[in-house]
MIPA-265536 format. One record per residue (C-alpha): x, y, z. Coordinates in Angstrom, 3 decimals, padded with zeros to 6 digits. Layout:
+----------+----------+----------+
!       c1 !       c2 !       c3 !
+----------+----------+----------+
!        X !        Y !        Z !
...
+----------+----------+----------+
//
This chain:
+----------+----------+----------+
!       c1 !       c2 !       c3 !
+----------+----------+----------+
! -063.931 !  012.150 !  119.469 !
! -066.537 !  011.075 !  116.966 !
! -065.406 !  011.161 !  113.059 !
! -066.465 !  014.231 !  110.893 !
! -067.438 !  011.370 !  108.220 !
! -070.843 !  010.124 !  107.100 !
! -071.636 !  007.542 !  109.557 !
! -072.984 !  004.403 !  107.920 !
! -074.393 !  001.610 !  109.790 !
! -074.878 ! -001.588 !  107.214 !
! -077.083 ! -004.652 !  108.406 !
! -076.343 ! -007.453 !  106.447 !
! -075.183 ! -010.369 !  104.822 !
! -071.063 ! -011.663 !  105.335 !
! -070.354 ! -014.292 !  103.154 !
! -067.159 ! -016.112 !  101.759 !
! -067.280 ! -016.253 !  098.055 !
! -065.657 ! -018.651 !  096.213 !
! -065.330 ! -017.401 !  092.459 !
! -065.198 ! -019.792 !  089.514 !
! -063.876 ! -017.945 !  086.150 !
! -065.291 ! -019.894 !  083.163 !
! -065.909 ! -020.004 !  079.522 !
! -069.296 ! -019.164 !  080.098 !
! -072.181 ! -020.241 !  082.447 !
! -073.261 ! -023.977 !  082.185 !
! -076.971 ! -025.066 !  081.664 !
! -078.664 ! -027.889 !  083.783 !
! -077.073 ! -030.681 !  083.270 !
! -073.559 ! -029.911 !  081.615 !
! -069.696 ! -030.379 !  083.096 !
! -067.959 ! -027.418 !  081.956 !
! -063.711 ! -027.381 !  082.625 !
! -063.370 ! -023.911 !  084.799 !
! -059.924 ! -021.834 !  084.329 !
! -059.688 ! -020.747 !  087.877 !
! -061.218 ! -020.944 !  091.101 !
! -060.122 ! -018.035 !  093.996 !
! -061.784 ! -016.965 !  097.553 !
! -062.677 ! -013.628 !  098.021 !
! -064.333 ! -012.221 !  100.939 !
! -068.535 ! -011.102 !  100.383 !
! -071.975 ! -010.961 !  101.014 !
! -073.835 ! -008.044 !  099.943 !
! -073.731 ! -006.532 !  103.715 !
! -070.059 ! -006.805 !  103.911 !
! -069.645 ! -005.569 !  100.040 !
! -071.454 ! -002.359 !  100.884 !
! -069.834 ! -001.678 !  104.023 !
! -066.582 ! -002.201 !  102.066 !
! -067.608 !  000.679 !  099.271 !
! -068.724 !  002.842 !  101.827 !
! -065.561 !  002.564 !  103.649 !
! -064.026 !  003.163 !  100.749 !
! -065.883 !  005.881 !  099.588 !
! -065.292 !  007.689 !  102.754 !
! -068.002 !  006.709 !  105.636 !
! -067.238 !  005.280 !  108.898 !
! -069.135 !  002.304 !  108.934 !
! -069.967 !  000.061 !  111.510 !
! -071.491 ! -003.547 !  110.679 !
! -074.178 ! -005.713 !  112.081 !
! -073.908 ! -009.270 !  110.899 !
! -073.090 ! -012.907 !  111.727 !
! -070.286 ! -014.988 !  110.931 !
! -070.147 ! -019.015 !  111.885 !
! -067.568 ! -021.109 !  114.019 !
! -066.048 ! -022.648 !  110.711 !
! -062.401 ! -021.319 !  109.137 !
! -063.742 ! -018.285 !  107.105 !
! -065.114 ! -016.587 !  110.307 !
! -061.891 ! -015.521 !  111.291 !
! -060.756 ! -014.174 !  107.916 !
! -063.801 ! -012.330 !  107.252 !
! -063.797 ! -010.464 !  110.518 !
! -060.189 ! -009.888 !  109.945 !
! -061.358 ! -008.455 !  106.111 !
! -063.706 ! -006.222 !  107.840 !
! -060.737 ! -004.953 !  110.441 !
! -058.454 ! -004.566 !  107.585 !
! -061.252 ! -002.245 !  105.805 !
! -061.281 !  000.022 !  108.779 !
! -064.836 ! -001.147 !  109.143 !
! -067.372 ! -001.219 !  113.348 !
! -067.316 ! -005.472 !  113.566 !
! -068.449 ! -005.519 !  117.359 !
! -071.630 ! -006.126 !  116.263 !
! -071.005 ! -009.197 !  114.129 !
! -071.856 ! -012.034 !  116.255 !
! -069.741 ! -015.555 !  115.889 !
! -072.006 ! -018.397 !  115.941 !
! -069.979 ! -022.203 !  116.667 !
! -073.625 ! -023.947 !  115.458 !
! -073.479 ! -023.064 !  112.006 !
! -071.273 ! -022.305 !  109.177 !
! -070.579 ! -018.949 !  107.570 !
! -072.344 ! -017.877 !  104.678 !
! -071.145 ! -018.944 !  101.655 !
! -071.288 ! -018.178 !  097.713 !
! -070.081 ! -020.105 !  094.931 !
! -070.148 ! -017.469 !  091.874 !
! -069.996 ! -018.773 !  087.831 !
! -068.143 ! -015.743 !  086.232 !
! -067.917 ! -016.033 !  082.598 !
! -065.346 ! -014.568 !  079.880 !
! -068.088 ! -011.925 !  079.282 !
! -067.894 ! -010.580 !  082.486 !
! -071.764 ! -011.881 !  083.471 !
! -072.032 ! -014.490 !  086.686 !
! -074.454 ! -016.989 !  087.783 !
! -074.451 ! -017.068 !  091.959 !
! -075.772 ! -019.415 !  094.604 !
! -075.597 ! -018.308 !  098.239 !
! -075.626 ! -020.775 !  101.123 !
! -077.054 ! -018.131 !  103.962 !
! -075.319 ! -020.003 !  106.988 !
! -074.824 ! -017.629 !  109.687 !
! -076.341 ! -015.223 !  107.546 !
! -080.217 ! -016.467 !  108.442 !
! -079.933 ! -016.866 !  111.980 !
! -079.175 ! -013.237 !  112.567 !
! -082.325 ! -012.605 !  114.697 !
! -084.874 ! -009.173 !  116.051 !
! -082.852 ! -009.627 !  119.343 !
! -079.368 ! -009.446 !  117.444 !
! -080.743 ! -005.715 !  115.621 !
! -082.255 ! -005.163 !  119.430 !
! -078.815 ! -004.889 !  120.600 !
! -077.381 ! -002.670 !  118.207 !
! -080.359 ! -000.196 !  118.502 !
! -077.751 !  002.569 !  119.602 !
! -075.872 !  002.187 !  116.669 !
! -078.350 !  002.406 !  114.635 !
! -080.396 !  005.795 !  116.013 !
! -076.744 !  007.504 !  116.256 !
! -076.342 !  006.742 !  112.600 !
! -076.417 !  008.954 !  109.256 !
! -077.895 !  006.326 !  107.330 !
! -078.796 !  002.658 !  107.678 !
! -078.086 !  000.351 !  104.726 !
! -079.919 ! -002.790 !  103.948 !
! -080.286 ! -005.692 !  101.894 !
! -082.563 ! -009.217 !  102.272 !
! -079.944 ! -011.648 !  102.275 !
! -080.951 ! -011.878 !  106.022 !
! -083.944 ! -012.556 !  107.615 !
! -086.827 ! -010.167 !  106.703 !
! -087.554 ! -009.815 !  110.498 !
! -084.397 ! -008.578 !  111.407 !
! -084.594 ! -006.584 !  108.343 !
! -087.938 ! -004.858 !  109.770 !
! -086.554 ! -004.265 !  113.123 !
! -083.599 ! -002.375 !  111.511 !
! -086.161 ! -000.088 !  109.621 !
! -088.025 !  000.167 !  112.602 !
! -085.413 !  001.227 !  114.639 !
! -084.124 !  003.752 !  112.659 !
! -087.781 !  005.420 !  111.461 !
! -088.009 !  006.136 !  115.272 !
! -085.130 !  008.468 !  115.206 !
! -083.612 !  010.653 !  112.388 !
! -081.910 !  007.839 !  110.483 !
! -082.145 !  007.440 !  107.305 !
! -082.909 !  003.934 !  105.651 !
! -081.466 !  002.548 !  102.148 !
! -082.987 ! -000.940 !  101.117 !
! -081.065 ! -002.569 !  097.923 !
! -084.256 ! -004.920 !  097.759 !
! -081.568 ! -008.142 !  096.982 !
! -082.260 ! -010.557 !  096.355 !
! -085.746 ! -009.813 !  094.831 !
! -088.836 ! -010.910 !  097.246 !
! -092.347 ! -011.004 !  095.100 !
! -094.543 ! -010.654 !  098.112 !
! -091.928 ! -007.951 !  099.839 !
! -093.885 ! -006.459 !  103.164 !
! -095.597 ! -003.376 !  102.199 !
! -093.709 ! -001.305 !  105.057 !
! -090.368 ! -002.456 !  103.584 !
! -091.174 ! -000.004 !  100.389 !
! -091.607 !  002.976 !  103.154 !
! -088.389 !  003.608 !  103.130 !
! -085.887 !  006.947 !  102.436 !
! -084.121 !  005.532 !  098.800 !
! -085.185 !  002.160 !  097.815 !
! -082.748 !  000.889 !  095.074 !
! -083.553 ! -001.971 !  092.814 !
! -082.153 ! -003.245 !  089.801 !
! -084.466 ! -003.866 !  087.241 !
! -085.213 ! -007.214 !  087.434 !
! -085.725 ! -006.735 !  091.668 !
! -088.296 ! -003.968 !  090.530 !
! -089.801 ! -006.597 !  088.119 !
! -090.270 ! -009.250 !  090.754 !
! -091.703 ! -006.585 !  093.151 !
! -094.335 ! -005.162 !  091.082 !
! -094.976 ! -007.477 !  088.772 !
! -094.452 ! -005.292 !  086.350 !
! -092.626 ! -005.463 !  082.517 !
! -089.507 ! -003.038 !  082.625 !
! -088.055 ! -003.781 !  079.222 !
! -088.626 ! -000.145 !  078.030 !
! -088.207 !  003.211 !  079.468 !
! -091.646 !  003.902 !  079.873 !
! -092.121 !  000.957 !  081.875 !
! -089.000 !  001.690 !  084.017 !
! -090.702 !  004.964 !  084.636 !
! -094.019 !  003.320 !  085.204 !
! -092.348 !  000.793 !  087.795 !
! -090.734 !  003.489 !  089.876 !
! -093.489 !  005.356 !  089.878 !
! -095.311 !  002.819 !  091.456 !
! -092.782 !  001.652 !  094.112 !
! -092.571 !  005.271 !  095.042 !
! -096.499 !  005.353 !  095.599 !
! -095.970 !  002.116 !  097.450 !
! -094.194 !  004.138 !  100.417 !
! -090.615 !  004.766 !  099.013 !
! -089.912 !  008.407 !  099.101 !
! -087.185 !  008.542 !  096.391 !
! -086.614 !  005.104 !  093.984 !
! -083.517 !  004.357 !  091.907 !
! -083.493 !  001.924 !  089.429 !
! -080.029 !  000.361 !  088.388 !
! -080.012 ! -000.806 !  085.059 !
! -076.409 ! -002.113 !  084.377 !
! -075.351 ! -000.424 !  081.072 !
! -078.708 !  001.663 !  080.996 !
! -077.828 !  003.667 !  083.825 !
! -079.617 !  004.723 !  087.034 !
! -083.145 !  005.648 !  086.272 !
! -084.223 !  008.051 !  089.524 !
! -087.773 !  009.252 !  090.778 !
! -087.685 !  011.731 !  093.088 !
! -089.870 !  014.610 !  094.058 !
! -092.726 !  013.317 !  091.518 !
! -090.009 !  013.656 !  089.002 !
! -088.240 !  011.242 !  086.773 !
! -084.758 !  011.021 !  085.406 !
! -082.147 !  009.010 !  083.949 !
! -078.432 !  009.042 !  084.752 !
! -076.045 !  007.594 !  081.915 !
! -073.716 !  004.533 !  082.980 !
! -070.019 !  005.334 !  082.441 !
! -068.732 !  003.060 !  079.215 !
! -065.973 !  000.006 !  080.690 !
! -064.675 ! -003.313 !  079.744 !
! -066.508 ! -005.041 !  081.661 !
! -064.114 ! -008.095 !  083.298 !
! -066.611 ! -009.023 !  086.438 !
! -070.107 ! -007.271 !  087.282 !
! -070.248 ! -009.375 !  090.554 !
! -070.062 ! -006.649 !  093.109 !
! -071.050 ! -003.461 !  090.546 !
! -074.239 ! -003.305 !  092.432 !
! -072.954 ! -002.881 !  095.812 !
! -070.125 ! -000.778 !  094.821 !
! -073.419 !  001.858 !  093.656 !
! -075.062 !  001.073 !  096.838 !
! -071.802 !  001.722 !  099.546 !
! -071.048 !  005.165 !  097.176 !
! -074.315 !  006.425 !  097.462 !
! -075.429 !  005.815 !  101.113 !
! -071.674 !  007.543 !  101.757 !
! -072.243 !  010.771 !  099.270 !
! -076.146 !  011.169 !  099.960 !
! -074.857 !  011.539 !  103.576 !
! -072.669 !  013.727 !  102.911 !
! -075.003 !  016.143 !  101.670 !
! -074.501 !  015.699 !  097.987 !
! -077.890 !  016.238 !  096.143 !
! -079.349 !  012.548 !  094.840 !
! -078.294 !  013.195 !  091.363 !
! -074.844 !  014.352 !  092.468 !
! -074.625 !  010.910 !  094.642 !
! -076.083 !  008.661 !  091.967 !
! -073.064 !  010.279 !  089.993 !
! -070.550 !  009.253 !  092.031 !
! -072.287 !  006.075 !  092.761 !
! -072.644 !  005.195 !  088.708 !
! -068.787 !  005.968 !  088.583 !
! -068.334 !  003.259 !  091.404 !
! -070.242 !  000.590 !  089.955 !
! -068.252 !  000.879 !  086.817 !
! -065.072 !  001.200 !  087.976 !
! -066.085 ! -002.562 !  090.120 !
! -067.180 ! -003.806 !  087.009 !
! -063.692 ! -003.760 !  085.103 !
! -061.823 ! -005.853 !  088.209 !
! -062.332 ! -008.852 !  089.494 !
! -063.669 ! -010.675 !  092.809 !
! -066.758 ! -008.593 !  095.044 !
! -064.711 ! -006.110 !  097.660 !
! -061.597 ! -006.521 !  096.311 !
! -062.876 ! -004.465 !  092.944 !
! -063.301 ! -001.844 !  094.853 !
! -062.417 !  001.533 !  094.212 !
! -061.327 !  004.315 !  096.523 !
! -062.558 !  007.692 !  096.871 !
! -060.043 !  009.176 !  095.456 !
! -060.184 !  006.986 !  092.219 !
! -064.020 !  007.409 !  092.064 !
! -063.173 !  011.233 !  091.662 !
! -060.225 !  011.077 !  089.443 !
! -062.581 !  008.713 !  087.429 !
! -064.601 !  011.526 !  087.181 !
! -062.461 !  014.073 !  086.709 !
! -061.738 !  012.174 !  083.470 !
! -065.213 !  011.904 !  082.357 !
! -066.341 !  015.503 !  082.358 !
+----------+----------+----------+
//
């Protein structure tokens, strides 16, 4: 019996992030004495898919872990989130993707991602899950995989009644032209900066840049823009969503908290503004705890969240 729930397919990265909490960020060069260090399980794939679970999707993954120790517990993290892992592949040859995140006392991080399993995920691997993806609500993407497999998943899914999310992350300059035709494409606005090319320091030019990725093939663009809100162009129309006001203890995961909450809510037939919402109210909530899937939130707290906000 299949699930009355939004069903979310995410393609992605799986990574094992290991979180150092700091003073602040060190330059080239300098030793700095951390407070902590703690594993958390991550990867912008496996972040989304977390949210989206959470937010109320049945979600399936397609992914790659290696033959090292963390495979096992982040296949078991993915179980334990109620989240589709038969199409996560185990490769022996490599390790699994790894991150090792600089969080300081601010709440701001520095990351560096070792891709690992992550970049050997292949058109043959997205081949195999082509089922998946053309019974799906809504494909969601990111580009901390290979920008083949990447292609094949948009491919795939533009051939049936899919739709396809791309969180352009980590920014490409020279992104394929056919990766901006897309449903929703969802920068943050430095991604949109390295895209265009573009200066986004003011409203106008947020407005100008979306404006432009939209002409470039994306039918509806939202720009995330941390404490600026979610600037969204839709329909040949513009508009800016307010952020929710937190203390901020760890923005690591805020992102993909937005991007798992809106895939699930668009799906479920909210209108864009209602989802970015909802999504907005997700990202915050991540913000204010620590690590990447264990910030976050539930459903239910999203709404109650909201409830409180009105």
């Amino acid at each position: 019996m299949k699930s009355n729930r939004p069903r979310v397919v995410v393609l992605g990265s799986i990574n094992m992030d290991l979180v150092i909490q700091s003073p602040r960020i060190p330059i080239p060069g300098e030793t700095l004495l951390a407070s902590s260090s703690t594993e958390f399980c991550g990867g912008k794939g496996a972040n989304q898919a977390v949210a989206a679970a959470r937010a109320g999707g049945d979600v399936a993954m397609i992914g790659a872990v290696g033959g090292d120790g963390f495979a096992s517990r982040l296949i078991e993290n993915l179980r334990t989130n109620n989240i589709d892992f038969q199409h996560v592949r185990r490769r022996d040859d490599v390790a699994s993707g790894l991150a090792v995140i600089a969080v300081d006392d601010n709440g701001q991080n520095a990351i560096m991602v070792v891709p690992g399993a992550n970049a050997l995920i292949s058109v043959e691997d997205v081949e195999r899950s082509r089922e998946l993806i053309q019974d799906a609500d809504i494909l969601l993407l990111q580009l901390e995989i290979p920008v083949e497999a990447v292609t094949a998943g948009v491919e795939i899914a533009k051939q049936s009644e899919t739709r396809v999310m791309l969180d352009p992350a980590p920014a490409i300059a020279n992104l394929p032209p056919h990766l901006l035709d897309v449903d929703l494409l969802c920068p943050n606005e430095r991604e949109a900066q390295v895209i265009t090319g573009m200066q986004v320091g003011t409203d106008e030019q947020v407005s100008a840049v979306a404006k432009v990725l939209q002409q470039r093939g994306a039918t509806h663009v939202a720009v995330t823009l941390g404490e600026g809100g979610t600037h969204l162009r839709s329909d040949g129309q513009s508009q800016l969503f307010p952020s929710f006001k937190v203390g901020v203890a760890d923005t690591t995961a805020a992102g993909d908290a937005f991007a798992g909450t809106l895939a699930v809510k668009w799906s479920e037939g909210e209108t864009l503004p209602d989802a970015i919402r909802w999504a907005n109210a997700a990202g915050a909530m991540a913000a204010t705890r620590r690590g990447a899937q264990a910030s976050m939130a539930s459903g239910e707290e999203v709404q109650s969240f909201l409830e409180s906000h009105i």
